[in-house]
N, C-alpha and C positions, 0 to 999 in steps of 0.2 A: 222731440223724441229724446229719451234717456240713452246717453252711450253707454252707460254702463248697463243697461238692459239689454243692448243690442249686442255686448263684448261677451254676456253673459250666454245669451244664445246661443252666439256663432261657436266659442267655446263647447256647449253641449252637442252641435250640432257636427263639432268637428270629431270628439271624441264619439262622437255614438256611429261615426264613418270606419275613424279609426280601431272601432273594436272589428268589423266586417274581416272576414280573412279572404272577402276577396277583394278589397283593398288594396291588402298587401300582394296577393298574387299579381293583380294588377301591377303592382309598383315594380316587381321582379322582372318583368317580362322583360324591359330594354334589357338591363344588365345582365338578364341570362343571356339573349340576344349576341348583346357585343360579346361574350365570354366564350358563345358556342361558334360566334361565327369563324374565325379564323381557321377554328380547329375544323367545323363541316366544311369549310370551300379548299381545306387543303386536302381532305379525304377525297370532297367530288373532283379536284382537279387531276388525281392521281390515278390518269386512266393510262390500263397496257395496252403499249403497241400492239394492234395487230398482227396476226402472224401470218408470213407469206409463202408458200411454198410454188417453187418454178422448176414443171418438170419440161427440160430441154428436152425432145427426143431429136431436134436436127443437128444437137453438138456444135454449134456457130457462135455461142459463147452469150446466148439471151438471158441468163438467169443474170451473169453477174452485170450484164450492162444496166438491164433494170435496176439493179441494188445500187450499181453505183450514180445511175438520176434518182434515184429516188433518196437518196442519203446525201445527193449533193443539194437536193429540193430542202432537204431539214438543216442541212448547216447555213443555207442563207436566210433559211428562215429566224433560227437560231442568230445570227449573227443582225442581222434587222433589231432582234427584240432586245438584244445587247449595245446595239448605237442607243435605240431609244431609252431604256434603259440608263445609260450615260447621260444622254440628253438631259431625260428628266433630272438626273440630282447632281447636275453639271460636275460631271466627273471625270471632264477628258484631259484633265492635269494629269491620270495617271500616263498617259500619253498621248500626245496629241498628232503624232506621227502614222498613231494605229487605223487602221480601218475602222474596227468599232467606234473610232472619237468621232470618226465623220457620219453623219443621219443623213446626209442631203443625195445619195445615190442612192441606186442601184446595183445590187454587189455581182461582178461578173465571173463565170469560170475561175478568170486568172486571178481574182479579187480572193476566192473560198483556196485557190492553192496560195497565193499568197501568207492568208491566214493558217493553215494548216504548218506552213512551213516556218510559221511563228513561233510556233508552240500549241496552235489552236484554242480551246476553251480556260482549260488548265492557264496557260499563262497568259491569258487576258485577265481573269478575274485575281490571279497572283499580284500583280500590277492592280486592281482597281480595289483591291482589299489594302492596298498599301495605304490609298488617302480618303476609303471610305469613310466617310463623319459617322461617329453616334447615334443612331436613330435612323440612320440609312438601312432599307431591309437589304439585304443581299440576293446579289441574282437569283433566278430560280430558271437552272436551266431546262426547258420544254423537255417536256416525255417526248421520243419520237415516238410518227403516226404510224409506221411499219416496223418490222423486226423479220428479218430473214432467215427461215428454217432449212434444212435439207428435206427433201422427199423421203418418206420412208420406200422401205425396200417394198414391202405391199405395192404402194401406188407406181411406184419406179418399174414394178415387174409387171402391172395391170395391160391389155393390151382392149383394144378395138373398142366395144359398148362395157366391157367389163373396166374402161377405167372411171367411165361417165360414174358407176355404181359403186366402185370403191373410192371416187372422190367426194360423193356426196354422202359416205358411210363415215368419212371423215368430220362429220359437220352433227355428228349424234349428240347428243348432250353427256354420255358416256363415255366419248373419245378420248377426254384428258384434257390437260391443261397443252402438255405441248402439242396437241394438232395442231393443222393448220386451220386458218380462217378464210382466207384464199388461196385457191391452187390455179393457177395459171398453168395452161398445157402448149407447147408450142410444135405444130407435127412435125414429122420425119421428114417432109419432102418441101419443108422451109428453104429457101425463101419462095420458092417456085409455088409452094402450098402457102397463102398468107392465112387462112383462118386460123388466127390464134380462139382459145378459149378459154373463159376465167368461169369457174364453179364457186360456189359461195353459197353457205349457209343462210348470208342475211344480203340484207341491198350493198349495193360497193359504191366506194364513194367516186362520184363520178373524178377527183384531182389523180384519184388509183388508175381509173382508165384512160384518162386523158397524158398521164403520162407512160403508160407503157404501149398507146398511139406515137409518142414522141420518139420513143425509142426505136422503136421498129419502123417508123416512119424514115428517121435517121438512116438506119440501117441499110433498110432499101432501096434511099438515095445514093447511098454511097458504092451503092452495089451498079446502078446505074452508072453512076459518075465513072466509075472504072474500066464499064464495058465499053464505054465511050472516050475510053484513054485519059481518063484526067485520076489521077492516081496521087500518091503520097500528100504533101503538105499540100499542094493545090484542093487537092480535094477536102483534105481537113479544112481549109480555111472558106470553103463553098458551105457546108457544113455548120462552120461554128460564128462565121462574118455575124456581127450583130452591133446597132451600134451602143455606145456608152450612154445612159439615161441617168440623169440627173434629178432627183427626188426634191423638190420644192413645199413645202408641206408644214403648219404651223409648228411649234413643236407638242410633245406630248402634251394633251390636255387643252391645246390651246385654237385648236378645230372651231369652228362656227358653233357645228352642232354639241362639239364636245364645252363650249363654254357655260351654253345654256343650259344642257344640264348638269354641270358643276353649280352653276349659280343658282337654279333652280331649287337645291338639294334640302340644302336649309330651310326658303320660306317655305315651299311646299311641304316639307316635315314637319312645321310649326303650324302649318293648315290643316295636316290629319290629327297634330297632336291635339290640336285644340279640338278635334271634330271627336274623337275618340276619349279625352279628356272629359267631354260636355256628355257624352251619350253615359256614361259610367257615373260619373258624378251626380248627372240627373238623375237616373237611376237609385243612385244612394240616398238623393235629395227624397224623395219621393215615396222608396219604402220607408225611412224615418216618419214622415206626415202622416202616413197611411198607418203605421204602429202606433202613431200620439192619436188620432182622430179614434183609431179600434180599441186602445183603453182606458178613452175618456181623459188623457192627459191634457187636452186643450183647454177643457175649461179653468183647470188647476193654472194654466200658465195662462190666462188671458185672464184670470184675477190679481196677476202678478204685475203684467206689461199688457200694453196695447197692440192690437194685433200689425199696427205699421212695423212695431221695434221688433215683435216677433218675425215678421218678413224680412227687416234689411239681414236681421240677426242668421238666418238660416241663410239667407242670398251672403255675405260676408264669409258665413263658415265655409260651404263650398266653393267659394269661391279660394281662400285661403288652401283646403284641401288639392284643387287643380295646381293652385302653384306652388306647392309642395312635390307633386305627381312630376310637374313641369321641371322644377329645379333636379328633382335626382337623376331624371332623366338625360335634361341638359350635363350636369355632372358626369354623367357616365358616359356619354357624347363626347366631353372634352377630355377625358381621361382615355379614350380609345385614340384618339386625336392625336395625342402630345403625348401620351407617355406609351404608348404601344405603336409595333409595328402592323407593316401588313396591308391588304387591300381599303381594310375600313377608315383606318387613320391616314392613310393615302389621299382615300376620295374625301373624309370629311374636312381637312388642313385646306384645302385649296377653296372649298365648299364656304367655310366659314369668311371670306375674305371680302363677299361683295354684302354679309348685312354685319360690318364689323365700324360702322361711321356712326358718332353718336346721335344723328337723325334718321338712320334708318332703325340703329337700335330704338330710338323713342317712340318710331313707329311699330315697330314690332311690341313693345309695352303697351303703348296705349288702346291699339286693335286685338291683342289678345284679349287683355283686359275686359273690354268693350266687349266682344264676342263672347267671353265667358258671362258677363250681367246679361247680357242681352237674350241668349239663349236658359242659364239658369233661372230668369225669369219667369219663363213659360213654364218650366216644371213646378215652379214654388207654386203657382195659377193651379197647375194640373192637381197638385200635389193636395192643393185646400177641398180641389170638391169630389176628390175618392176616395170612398170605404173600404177598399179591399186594391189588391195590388193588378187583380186582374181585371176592376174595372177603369184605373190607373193604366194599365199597360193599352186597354182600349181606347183611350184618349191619347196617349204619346205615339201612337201608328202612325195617324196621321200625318203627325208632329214631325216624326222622324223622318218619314216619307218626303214630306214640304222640302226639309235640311238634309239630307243626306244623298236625293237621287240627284237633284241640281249641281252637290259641291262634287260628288263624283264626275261629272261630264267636265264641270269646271275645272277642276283640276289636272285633267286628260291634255281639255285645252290648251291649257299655259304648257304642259306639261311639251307637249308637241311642237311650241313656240306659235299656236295660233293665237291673234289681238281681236278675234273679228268683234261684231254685233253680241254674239253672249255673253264673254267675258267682261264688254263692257254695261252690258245692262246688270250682270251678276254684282257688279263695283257699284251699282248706285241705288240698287233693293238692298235697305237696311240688315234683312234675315238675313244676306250674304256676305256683306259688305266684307265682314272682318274675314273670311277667308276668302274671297277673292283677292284683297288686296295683301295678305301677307301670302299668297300665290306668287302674284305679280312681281312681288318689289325683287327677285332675282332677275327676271325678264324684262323690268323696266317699267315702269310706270312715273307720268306726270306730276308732277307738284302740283298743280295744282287740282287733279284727281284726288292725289294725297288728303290734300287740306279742303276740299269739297266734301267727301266720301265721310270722312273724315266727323266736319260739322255736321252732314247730315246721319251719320249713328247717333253723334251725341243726342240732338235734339228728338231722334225716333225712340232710344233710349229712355230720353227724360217722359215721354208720351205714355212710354208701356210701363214706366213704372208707375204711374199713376191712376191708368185704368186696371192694372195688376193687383195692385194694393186694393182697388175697390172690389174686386174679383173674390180677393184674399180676403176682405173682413166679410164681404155677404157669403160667404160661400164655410168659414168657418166653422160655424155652430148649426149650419146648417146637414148635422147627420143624417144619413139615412134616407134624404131627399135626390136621388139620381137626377141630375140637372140636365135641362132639355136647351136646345141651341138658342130658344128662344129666351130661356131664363139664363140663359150665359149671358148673352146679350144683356138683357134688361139687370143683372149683377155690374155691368161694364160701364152701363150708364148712370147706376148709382149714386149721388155723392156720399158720402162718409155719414154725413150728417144724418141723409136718409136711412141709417143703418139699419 
């Protein structure tokens, strides 16, 4: 074969992709992607606190005890997300004395007054802004889940079944911004009366009810404890005894489950890419053959080259176009990475770590590679014996159907850390081979899987190029002849000679 007939090809075959604009659309999507992402998951994460309103009528002092568990529930939660925090971007030089340097507790009552008497948030982050590095995102401290309102006079003055009506008049879509979202009612003849009741426009989250059980639960002990003579600090410390719990726990990121899919992140993105790369490209591959076969271009160019150099030529071009698709993608990947902050360059920095070895990198080269000939093959096949795009599209159903519903379940697989019986059958059928195994190699996979799986694409490969080629010259100049399963076949078994 002529290389310079085949450079000539792929050349034509790459610019005649490159004029498409959906293409380029295509090529846009990651980089709009990474560009919008930061900005929608900081809009979706910026939900308002709920609003709570607690009408007391027994005057025992229930509104403010709620507020104050329910705000001491968010500063240890808050102060949790601030060790970890520390943790992850080893930051407890700014003080190592502090609570937040320590992750491996439990933060108790005395632990959140302690912190309070600190300086609280304000001067923690004052302190951790001092030796924060370059490229470290800064805290982001939690929206709280509640926000505490006063009762309006309305519901305040409501009595008997008229207030059940003006609490749930509060819940209108008309109400305003500042109603409330939950109204808590506690009766007159408290404690002796315990049925508290909470009205709500939507569902309550059961952490809401469970902790205003705590409170009033508290309460009620304590009211016992006293009738029964155990009074002042005896009774407070019946009350609050608990003991210190010690938090053992990998650090950020470095969880079982959290490894796997950090490791995972990569090859399985190199799995869809290529899956999504091959469907697109095919595609492109295919309306091309189908425009050259509908204005008679083919005979003009098979007076020129033979129809082998025309085939690697078109397989060379798309294949050149995928790794183009591939590269800017990758590019805009590492760029979110290393030169941006944020959740994305978070999760992908740690992500890239487990295929950064130059043998896993050469696997991931040679299996994409592989995977893109292996599959663009079939289209070039498909592409030589339809006249129209929509008899084309009737032949790649199938096609798509074969590759797409298997690498879907397979990639769930890995995805879940399941090794069973399909993922390993998916690893040694050819059609799957290359994204099962750039699946795997986060989650592990054998050398000598590797290097089996491996020699067996190549050689499956080298088979389908040669029954494809024969596909591709009987199938060529054959116009206008719809080819039946039995003439696919008996085109397969052709040799060249028999043309």
């Amino acid at each position: 074969m002529n290389t310079a007939s085949i450079l000539l090809v792929a050349k034509r075959e790459m610019l005649q992709i490159l004029r498409m604009r959906s293409f380029w659309l295509t090529l846009l999507i990651l980089p709009v992607a990474l560009a919008l992402g930061p900005v929608l998951g900081g809009t979706l994460d910026k939900d308002e606190p709920t609003r709570v309103a607690v009408v007391d009528r027994s005057g025992q002092g229930m509104a403010a005890a709620l507020e104050a568990r329910v705000t001491a529930d968010e500063a240890q939660f808050m102060l949790r997300e601030l060790s970890r925090y520390v943790a992850r971007y080893k930051l407890e030089g700014a003080d190592r004395e502090a609570l937040w340097a320590k992750a491996d507790r439990w933060y108790t009552p005395q632990d959140l007054a302690a912190f309070r008497a600190s300086g609280g948030i304000d001067a923690a982050l004052a302190k951790i802004e001092a030796v924060r590095p370059e490229g470290v995102p800064q805290f982001e401290i939690p929206v709280p889940d509640y926000r505490f309102i006063d009762p309006s006079p309305a519901l305040l003055a409501a009595q008997g079944d008229g207030f059940a009506k003006a609490a749930r008049g509060m819940f209108a879509d008309d109400a305003g911004e500042a109603a409330p979202q939950i109204i808590v009612r506690v009766p007159e003849a408290y404690p002796a009366d315990t049925r508290i009741t909470v009205y709500s426009g939507d569902n309550v989250r059961s952490t809401f009810v469970t902790r205003l059980q705590d409170v009033l639960t508290i309460d009620l002990r304590t009211r016992l404890l006293a009738e029964a003579g155990v009074t002042g600090e005896r009774a407070a410390l019946v009350q609050t005894i608990a003991p210190t719990i010690a938090i053992d726990t990998p650090p950020p990121g470095g969880g079982a489950r959290e490894v796997l899919l950090v490791r995972s992140v990569v090859p399985i993105a190199l799995a869809y890419v290529l899956m999504m790369s091959l469907m697109l490209s095919g595609s492109w591959m295919l309306q091309g053959s189908v425009e050259e076969r509908s204005n008679k271009l083919i005979e003009s160019l098979l007076a020129c080259i033979s129809p082998e150099e025309l085939m690697a030529g078109k397989l060379l071009g798309g294949l050149v176009v995928g790794l183009m698709m591939l590269s800017v993608w990758a590019g805009c990947a590492a760029v979110a990475a290393y030169a941006t902050q944020g959740v994305i360059a978070d999760m992908i920095r740690p992500a890239l770590e487990p295929v950064s070895s130059p043998g896993i990198i050469a696997a991931i080269v040679f299996f994409f590679l592989a995977g893109y000939i292996l599959i663009s093959a079939i289209f070039v096949g498909i592409g030589s014996m339809a006249d129209s795009m929509s008899e084309a599209q009737g032949f790649m159903m199938p096609v798509l159907f074969a590759i797409l519903l298997p690498i879907t379940f397979l990639l769930q697989a890995v995805l879940a850390g399941n090794d069973g019986i399909m993922v390993q059958v998916f690893t040694w059928v050819p059609l799957w081979t290359p994204f099962a195994v750039l699946a795997r190699l986060g989650s592990g996979i054998e050398t000598w899987e590797l290097i089996g799986s491996g020699i067996l694409l190549a050689v499956a490969i080298a088979g389908e190029l040669v029954l494809v080629g024969r596909l591709f010259r009987a199938s060529l100049l054959a116009t206008g002849q719809k080819p039946t399963l039995a003439k696919v076949i008996q085109r397969l078994r052709r040799t060249p000679d028999a043309g």
